[in-house]
Each structure stands twice: as structure tokens, then as C-alpha cells.
C-alpha positions, 0 to 999 in steps of 0.5 A: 811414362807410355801414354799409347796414342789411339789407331784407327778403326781395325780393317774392315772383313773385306781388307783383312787378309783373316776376316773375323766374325763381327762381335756380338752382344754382350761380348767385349771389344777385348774379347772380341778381338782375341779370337783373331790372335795367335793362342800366345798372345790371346791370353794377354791383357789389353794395354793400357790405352789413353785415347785422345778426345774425339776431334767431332764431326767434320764441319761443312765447307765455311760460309761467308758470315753474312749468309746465316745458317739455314737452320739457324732461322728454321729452328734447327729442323733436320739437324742432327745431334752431337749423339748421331754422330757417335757410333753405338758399341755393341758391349755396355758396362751396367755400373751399377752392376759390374764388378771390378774386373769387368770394368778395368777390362772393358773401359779405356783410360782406367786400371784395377786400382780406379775400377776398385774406387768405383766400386767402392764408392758405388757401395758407399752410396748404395748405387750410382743414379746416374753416371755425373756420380762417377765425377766424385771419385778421384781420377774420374774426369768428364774426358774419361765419361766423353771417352767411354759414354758408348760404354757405360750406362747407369740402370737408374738413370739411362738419360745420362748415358745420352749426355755423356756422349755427346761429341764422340766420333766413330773413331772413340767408339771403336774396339782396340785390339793388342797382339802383344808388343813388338819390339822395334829392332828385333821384331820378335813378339813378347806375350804378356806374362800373367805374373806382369799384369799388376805391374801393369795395372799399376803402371797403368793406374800412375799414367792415367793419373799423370795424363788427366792430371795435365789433362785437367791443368791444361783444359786439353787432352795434349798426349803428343808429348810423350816417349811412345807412340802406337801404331796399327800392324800392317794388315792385322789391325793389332796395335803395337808400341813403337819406341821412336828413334832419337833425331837431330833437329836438322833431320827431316821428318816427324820429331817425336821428342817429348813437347811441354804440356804448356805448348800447343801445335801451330795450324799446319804443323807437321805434328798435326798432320801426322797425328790427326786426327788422334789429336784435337787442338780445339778447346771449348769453353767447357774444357776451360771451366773444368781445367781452371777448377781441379776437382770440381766440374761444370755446373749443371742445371738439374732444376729443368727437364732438357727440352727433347730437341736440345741435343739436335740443337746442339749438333747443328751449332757445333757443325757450324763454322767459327763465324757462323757460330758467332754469328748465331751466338750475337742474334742469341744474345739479342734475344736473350732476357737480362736474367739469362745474360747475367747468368752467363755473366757469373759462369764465364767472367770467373773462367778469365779470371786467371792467377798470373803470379801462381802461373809465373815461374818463381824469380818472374813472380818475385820480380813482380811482387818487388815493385809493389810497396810494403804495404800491398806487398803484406795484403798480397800475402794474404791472398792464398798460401802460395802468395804467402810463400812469395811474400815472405821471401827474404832476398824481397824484404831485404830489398825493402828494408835497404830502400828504408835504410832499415838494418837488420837487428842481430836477433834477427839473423835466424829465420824463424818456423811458424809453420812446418815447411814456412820459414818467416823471413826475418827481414820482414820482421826487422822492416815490420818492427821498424814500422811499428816503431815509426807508427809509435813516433808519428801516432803512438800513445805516449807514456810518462817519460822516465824523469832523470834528476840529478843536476840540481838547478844547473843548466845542462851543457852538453848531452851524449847518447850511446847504447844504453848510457845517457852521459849529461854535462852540466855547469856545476862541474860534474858529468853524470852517467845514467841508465836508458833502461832503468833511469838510474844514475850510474856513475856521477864523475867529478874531477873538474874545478870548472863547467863542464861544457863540452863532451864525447863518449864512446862505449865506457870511455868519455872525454869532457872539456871544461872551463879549468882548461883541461879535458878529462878521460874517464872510464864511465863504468867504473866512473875513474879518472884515467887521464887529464889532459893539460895544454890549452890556455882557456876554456876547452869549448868544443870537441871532437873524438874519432877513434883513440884520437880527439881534437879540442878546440879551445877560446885560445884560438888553438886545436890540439890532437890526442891520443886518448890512450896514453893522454899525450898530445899529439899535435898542435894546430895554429892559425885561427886569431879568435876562439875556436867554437866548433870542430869535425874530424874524420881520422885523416883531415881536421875542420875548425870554425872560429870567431874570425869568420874563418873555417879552415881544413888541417892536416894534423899530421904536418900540421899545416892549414891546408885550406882557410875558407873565406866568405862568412861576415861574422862568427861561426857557429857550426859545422859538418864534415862528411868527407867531401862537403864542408857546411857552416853555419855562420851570425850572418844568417847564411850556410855556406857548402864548401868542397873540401878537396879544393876549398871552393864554395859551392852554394850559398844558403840563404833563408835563414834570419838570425844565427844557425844555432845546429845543423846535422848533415846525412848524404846530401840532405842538411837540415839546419835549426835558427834562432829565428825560429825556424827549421830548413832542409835543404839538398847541398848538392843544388843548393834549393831548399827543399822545406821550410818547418813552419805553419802554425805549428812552427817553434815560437822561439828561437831552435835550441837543438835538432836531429833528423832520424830516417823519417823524421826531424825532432827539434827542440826550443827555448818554447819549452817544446818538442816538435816531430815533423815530417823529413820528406813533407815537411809537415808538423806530426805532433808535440812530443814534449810540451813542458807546462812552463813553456813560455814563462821560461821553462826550456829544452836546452838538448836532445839526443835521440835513437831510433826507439829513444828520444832524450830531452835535457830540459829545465829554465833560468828563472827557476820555474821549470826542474832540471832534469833529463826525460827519456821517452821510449817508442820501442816495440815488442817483438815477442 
């Protein structure tokens, strides 16, 4: 774009080598100047101009800040106002009056197009009463009123002619003339075609608008970063376009490359040498009220009647220096009435109040808002449309939802419109679900649980949950599938001649262990027996399935290795003298414990015991395996951390007063159930007990079973209840189960739970509680 920067006055008669008559009333400065131009270029149009604001009168030399103003105790007597300073044009625009024509000829800073708003709006209000009224038309600033108070004035109100020029210099006030452009490397005169000047207007219509749209962002009149510069011919006075030559840093001399409208030129500099006094670096307060507020201008106080010496008033303040001027402005304030301080209170406290999210640039705004939590991330979107856009950025939420382990659900993975042009960040919604979710276990209305029958009055042994299948395992011989969803049973799977007390499902495959000695592949869709698997010499008591291979552990002090898809066993392992009770296998190494106070680590391809771990006094009950660590939990009260590289214990965890009955295991966090009543958490990597889940609230029998969801850990006992506390605190949340007979022998013998079900095998020995299954839902609709 062209912003032409403004030249000094034209020379005077006395230096021009052709004096020109001086104007006279009633002629225009355009007009004016034509007169002295050769007949080609008389008939150009004038260009178009954006003169920067006026730097104001020059201030006295600086005094010493303890020396206060001598007008300043005298009432401001012989002081001159900002409007002496200004020097009267001999043309003014009636613009109530003026046509179209006559305004974009005789205003600087405005084209055919905002002169025919004016004119326009004039008609739409029957008149302007004063010139404030031009504020309301788009592109009209207050800086475009201060550039052309000296030519305006409104019939109705001629008042507001003086206002408007206030802090205008001689230099504002002077006529330009054009002879035409010259181009730099020819130095041939082009004249302005008639057929151009609605080109030009309209050029001159988009560069008024751009300017003043920095212009009113910036608070500044910042017009020395443009690509052309103007200046003054030679002994003409005519104005010219010069196109400035490209230059290497390293070259001496003024570089006229384009600077951001964000940057303003240090004290001294060479670009304030050079284009002062066109430019005015000062910025006022007013400037910063009208550039914080697009679209709206200073407030005014319309209710008063000026006092007839305020504009003296005004001009002595603005000749002051800086600390003059804070000086006159302390011993203000002091006299100042507390209605007068709170007034200036309201208008200056909003002014500093400034967006800085809205100014940063976007990965700058988005790395702000990453440290925000969740929570204060959704009420910052709330604050305007742009924060909304910033808060619903994806790549965040996702952060977010990795911070909470969330995993993004599959009907998720598109991004929804709300709006056109607002993408909804699905991220956010799965971290908004899982939150919903996470309200609905610690807060949420609990509804009647789906009651699953079908064990009669046997007791439920083991429990599988996967997907939407519930698989139950239970001592009269039988295993069940049943539907999450609906409650009913889906498949009833008989084959054993004995209990059924151990159990692994994955997918529609299930595999069962049962007191017959045998283990059994079903297919739980069909319900079909596809494999039994013969081998052990004794009750088949825990198991454990990893991929198309499961190890069983048996009461015949023997594991074995199966390939579930062809029902052979693959190996045998040998070297425990006592009963196998519980099994982990992770694909490549195999970890029992026993009733010989013995965990051991297996290979099962050479099938050699790789390690026997020795430190427990009595049996062990359970394990986990995660691949590096070994935990067991032991009828000695303790829990043992074991490397499984080297087969070192590494802590011993004591607390615990009876036997650890479960343990789950997730990085280095362990939460471990005892029958002593009582549940821990505790970190394997430092051996400390983090928290111990007890109180009031605590279990009044021995823990039954356990599980630990993100947040949570739900635990069940032989109470006949189902607890929620707090992972990270340790605190009691509330009963999600509480069954009547409770404490009379009713039971939860084992739970299962996802991140939206829990499921509850419940039912007693004495016959006062039902057999059954409860599957209590905390899911959420997304819709």
C-alpha cells in the first residue's frame, strides 16, 4: 500500500522562485495551489494524503521538578490554549452543507467513498449538530476530526469546531499542493488521467481504511512503515512520490523498509531524526481510550457547559514538561473530591485492563492455557469467542486427557461442527464423558442395579468381565454367560463333572478349570465345548491366558502350558512340592506361587525354574507380574517386591495383620485387600505406604475382593458391602453396594468392574441372601 507521509508548509513568496498570489476566502487549498502548476498537471486530482498527527506545540526548555509551573499557582493567567496554537485555513467545509465532491477534494485522509457515507448519514439524520456526529460513520476517527478541525465546522453547533482543534499545529493546518508524480529513475512528469481518479479514489478509500484500522489498534498514528515516502520538490513546493531503493543492513543511511505497526522508534533514532517532525511517537491517554475500544470514542461529559477558560487551561498543561506535568497532576489529585477520584478511577483502571491471551500469538496463547487445569480451562472458554476457539483446541485437550490416562473412545475420532467455521475438539468431549463418568461413581444417583439369577443357591467362584459378557463360574458345575447390556443369560455352559473354580475369557473364548482335573475351551456364543484339556492330576485351582496360551496351576504341585487352539500341552513345568494357588504369565516368562512358601520364575520354553524366590513363612496366596517387578502376598501378613531379572527382593511390606486375600498392580502403585479388614496402597518402587483405607467407614470384615479404576478403588467384603474410596487420598467416597443382609451372612464374594460398570457376585452360606449377580451401570449419554 502508499500511505504518502505530509511536507512541510510550501515556500514561502519571498523563496519561490514564481511567487503565488496568497488564496483567498472561499477558495480551496487544491485550488489554490493549481494556479502555480503548468496546464498538464493543473487538471490532476490531488492525492491522496494521510498526514500524521501534529507533534503540538514545542515545549519550554525543562525545569527542575521542585520549581512548580508559574501558571500553575497563578490559575493558568497568560497561558495560551492548545487552539492558538493552531493555525486558522482560509477554506472551511459547511458539512451540513457540502456535497460529496466537495468534501473528498477538500479533506485530507478521506476518498469519494467515505465522503458519500457522510452525506448519507447527514440525510439519514436530517443534519449533523455537531461534528462528534461524524464519529458514528465507519472510518470517521477522532484522528481524522483533529487532522481536519481547521476545515470543518458544523452551522448548528460551531462550538465543536473549536474542540476538534485542539492539539493541531501549523504544520496540520497548511495547504498541500501535487504537481503530478514523478517517477524516481526517469524524472518524467506523469499527469493524472481522468479516466484514473475512480482507481484512485478507491485506492485511496482502501489505504484510509487500512491506516486508521492500525491507526485505531495501535492508539498511534504509526505511518513510517510504509513502501513510499513523500517529498517536497525543490523550489516548487509540489509534492512528490518517491519509491525508495532497496538497502543492505550494512549500508549507512535512513532504511525505509517497511517496520511492524507493533514497534515504535527509540529516542534518538535515525527514523525519528529523519521523519520528524511527520511523526509524533508521544501517545496520550486518549489515544489509548480510543485504540483499547474499536468502534466507540471517548466518553464526553455533555451535562456541563465547558468553563470559557478551559482550553487556556489545557494548552499551559500540555507546554509543560513531563515532570511538570506530574507535578501539577499530584497537587490535582489533592484537591480533588472522592466522587472526582472515583470517576477517574472508572475511566482509567479499564484502559490497562488489556487481553493478553487475545495479543499473543496462538502456540504462545495455547502454551498459556496448557497449564491451566481442566476446570479453569472450560471457564476460560467462556470468556469471549476467541478464548473459545483457544479452549477448544484439540492437540490441549488431548494433553489433558493423556494426563488423566483417558483414551479416546472410537466414536470420537471425528470432529464435530457446532457451529460454521467451530470445530468441537473430540478430545474434549471423551475428557468431558470421562468426567461425567467419574461424577456419576463419586456423586451420581445410583439406580437399581440389573439383578442377574441363575446359580441357584451355589456360591460363585470366580467372575470374568469383558466387553459387553459377564462369564460367572460357580461350584455346582456350570459357568454362565450373560449380557451387560440386557441382563439376560446368554449361554449356560455345562461339561464338568465337578466346581468350577477357576476361570479366563477373552473375546467368545473361555477357558475353565474345575475340581474334575480338567480345563475346558468353550466357545461362549455358541456355548460348544471345543476342547478338554486332560493332564493335571488334581483340582485345576488357578489359571492364567495370554494370547493362544494359558498356564494352569494345579493342587498337584505342577503348572502346565497350553495351546488353547489345538488343546495340546505344550509343557510341563516341575519343582514346587505343594499346591499351586495362583499364576501370571506374560508370553515369554511364567510365575507361580505355592503352598511351599515359594514363588518361582519359569521358562516354559526349556522348562527350567529360573529363579525360586525364598523369604515368605507360610503360603502364598497371591501375585502380580508386570514384567520387571514380582509382588506376593503371603498367610505371614507381609507383601514382598521381588526383581524379576535377578530374583532380589527389593522391599518388604509390612502392615498388613492377616492374610492378603488380592492385590492389583498398575506402574508402581499396588493396592493390596486383607482379611484383617483393611485396604493399602502402597508405591513398590520406595516401599512406603501411601494409604491405609480405613476410618469409620472402613469394611467390618475381612476384604473379599478389590479393584483400582483410575481414580478409584472399589472393594468388596464378607460385610455384605461395596466401598468407593479415593486412590489418590485415600478417603471413603460412599457405598455402592450395601445388601440388607449384611452382617447376618449375606456376602460379596467378587467384583469385576470397567470404567462405566461395576458387577457384583453376591449371595451368603446360611442361606439368608439370594445368589446373584448385580451389574450397576455409571455411563453417560453423550447425545
Amino acid at each position: 500500500p502508499f500511505v504518502f507521509l505530509p511536507v512541510s508548509a510550501a515556500a514561502s513568496p519571498q523563496e519561490s522562485p514564481s511567487p503565488s498570489p496568497s488564496p483567498s476566502p472561499g477558495t480551496s487549498a487544491w485550488s489554490w495551489a493549481r494556479r502555480s502548476l503548468p496546464p498538464s498537471l493543473a487538471r490532476s486530482p490531488p492525492p491522496p494524503l494521510l498526514p500524521s498527527r501534529s507533534p503540538g506545540p514545542a515545549r519550554p526548555p525543562s525545569r527542575s521538578t521542585s520549581t512548580p509551573p508559574a501558571a500553575l499557582s497563578a490559575g493558568g493567567a497568560g497561558g495560551q490554549g492548545l487552539a492558538a496554537c493552531a493555525m486558522e485555513s482560509p477554506d472551511k467545509v459547511d458539512v451540513n452543507r457540502a456535497s460529496a465532491e466537495e468534501l473528498a477534494t477538500a479533506l485530507f485522509g478521506i476518498g469519494r467513498k467515505r465522503a458519500r457515507a457522510i452525506v448519507r448519514r447527514r440525510e439519514e439524520l436530517k443534519g449533523f449538530s455537531s461534528l462528534d456526529d461524524l464519529l458514528d460513520i465507519k472510518g470517521i476517527t477522532c484522528h481524522f476530526l483533529e487532522r481536519n478541525g481547521n476545515l470543518l465546522f458544523c452551522q448548528k453547533n460551531k462550538v465543536s469546531t473549536a474542540k476538534s482543534m485542539e492539539g493541531l499545529s501549523s504544520s496540520s493546518s497548511s495547504s498541500f499542493s501535487d504537481g503530478g508524480a514523478v517517477d524516481e529513475e526517469s524524472g518524467v512528469h506523469g499527469d493524472w488521467e481522468e479516466g484514473e481518479n475512480e482507481d484512485i479514489d478507491e485506492r485511496e478509500d482502501d489505504l484510509s481504511d487500512t491506516a486508521e484500522g492500525i491507526e485505531d489498534h495501535c492508539g498511534e498514528s504509526y505511518y513510517y512503515f510504509v513502501a513510499d515516502l513523500v517529498q517536497e520538490t525543490q523550489g516548487r513546493g509540489l509534492v512528490q512520490r518517491v519509491k525508495p531503493k532497496m538497502k543492505r543492513k550494512s549500508e549507512n543511511g535512513l532504511d525505509v523498509r517497511s517496520l511492524s505497526p507493533g514497534k515504535k522508534l527509540c529516542k534518538g533514532s535515525e527514523y525519528t531524526s529523519s521523519l520528524s517532525p511527520c511523526i509524533n511517537t508521544t501517545t496520550t491517554f486518549g489515544d489509548i481510550r480510543n485504540g483499547n475500544i474499536p468502534g466507540q470514542h471517548r466518553r464526553r461529559i455533555t451535562s456541563v457547559t465547558p468553563p470559557t477558560d478551559l482550553q487556556e487551561w489545557l494548552g499551559m498543561f500540555q507546554r509543560w514538561s513531563g515532570p511538570e506535568k506530574l507535578l501539577a497532576l499530584d497537587e490535582l489529585i489533592d484537591r480533588c473530591e472522592t466522587s472526582q477520584i472515583k470517576y477517574m478511577m472508572q475511566v482509567i483502571e479499564p484502559q490497562f485492563q488489556r487481553d493478553f491471551i487475545s495479543l499473543l500469538p496462538k502456540e504462545l496463547a495455547l502454551y498459556v492455557l496448557s497449564f491451566l487445569e481442566p476446570r479453569d480451562l472450560l471457564r476460560a472458554a467462556q470468556t469471549c469467542r476467541y478464548w473459545r476457539i483457544l479452549a477448544e483446541d484439540n492437540l490441549l485437550w488431548r494433553e489433558k486427557c493423556r494426563e488423566e490416562m483417558i483414551e479416546e473412545p472410537l466414536y470420537l475420532r471425528r470432529r464435530r461442527m457446532l457451529s460454521t467455521g467451530f470445530m468441537y475438539s473430540p478430545w474434549k468431549s471423551a475428557f468431558m464423558r470421562q468426567h461425567k463418568i467419574d461424577t456419576n461413581w463419586r456423586s451420581g444417583e445410583i439406580k437399581p442395579p440389573k439383578v442377574l439369577k441363575g446359580h441357584d443357591d451355589h456360591v460363585i467362584t470366580c467372575l470374568q468381565f469383558s466387553g459387553n459378557r459377564i462369564l460367572s463360574g460357580s461350584d455346582d458345575n456350570t459357568l454362565k454367560v450373560w449380557s451387560a447390556i440386557t441382563g439376560e443369560c446368554v449361554q449356560t455352559l455345562v461339561g464338568h463333572t465337578g466346581g468350577v473354580w477357576s476361570s479366563q475369557m477373552r473375546g467368545s473364548i473361555v477357558i475353565s478349570g474345575s475340581t474334575d482335573r480338567t480345563l475346558k475351551v468353550w466357545n461362549a456364543e455358541t456355548g460348544e465345548c471345543i476342547h478338554t484339556l486332560y493332564g493335571h492330576a488334581s483340582t485345576v485351582r488357578c489359571m492364567h491366558l495370554h494370547g493362544n496360551k494359558v498356564v494352569s496351576g494345579s493342587r498337584d504341585a505342577t503348572l502346565r502350558v497350553w495351546d488353547i487352539d489345538t488343546g495340546r500341552c505344550l509343557h510341563t513345568l516341575l519343582g514346587h512340592v505343594a499346591a499351586v494357588r495362583c499364576v501370571q504369565y506374560d508370553g515369554e516368562r511364567v510365575v507361580s506361587g505355592a503352598y511351599d512358601y515359594t514363588v518361582k520364575v519359569w521358562d516354559p520354553l526349556t522348562e527350567t525354574c529360573v529363579h525360586t524366590l525364598q523369604g515368605h513363612t507360610n503360603r502364598v496366596y497371591s501375585l502380580q507380574y508386570d514384567g520387571v517387578h514380582i509382588v506376593s502376598g503371603s498367610l505371614d501378613t507381609s507383601i514382598r517386591v521381588w526383581d524379576a531379572e535377578n530374583g532380589n527382593c527389593l522391599h518388604t511390606l509390612m502392615g498388613h495383620q492377616s492374610l492378603t486375600s488380592g492385590m492389583e498392580l498398575k506402574d508402581n502403585i499396588l493396592v493390596s485387600g486383607n482379611a484383617d479388614s483393611t485396604v493399602k496402597i502402597w508405591d513398590i518402587k520406595t516401599g512406603q505406604c501411601l494409604q491405609t483405607l480405613q476410618g469409620p467407614n472402613k469394611h467390618q470384615s475381612a476384604v473379599t475382593c478389590l479393584q483400582f479404576i483410575q481414580k478409584f478403588v472399589v472393594t468388596s467384603s464378607d460385610d455384605g458391602t461395596v466401598k468407593l474410596w479415593d486412590l489418590k487420598t485415600g478417603d471413603f467416597i460412599r457405598n455402592l453396594v450395601a445388601l440388607e443382609s449384611g452382617g447376618s451372612g449375606g456376602v460379596v464374594w467378587r467384583l469385576r468392574a470397567s470404567k462405566t460398570k461395576l458387577i457384583c457376585a453376591v449371595g451368603s452360606r446360611n442361606g439368608t441372601e439370594e445368589t446373584k449377580l448385580l451389574v450397576l451401570d455409571f455411563d453417560v449419554d453423550m447425545k
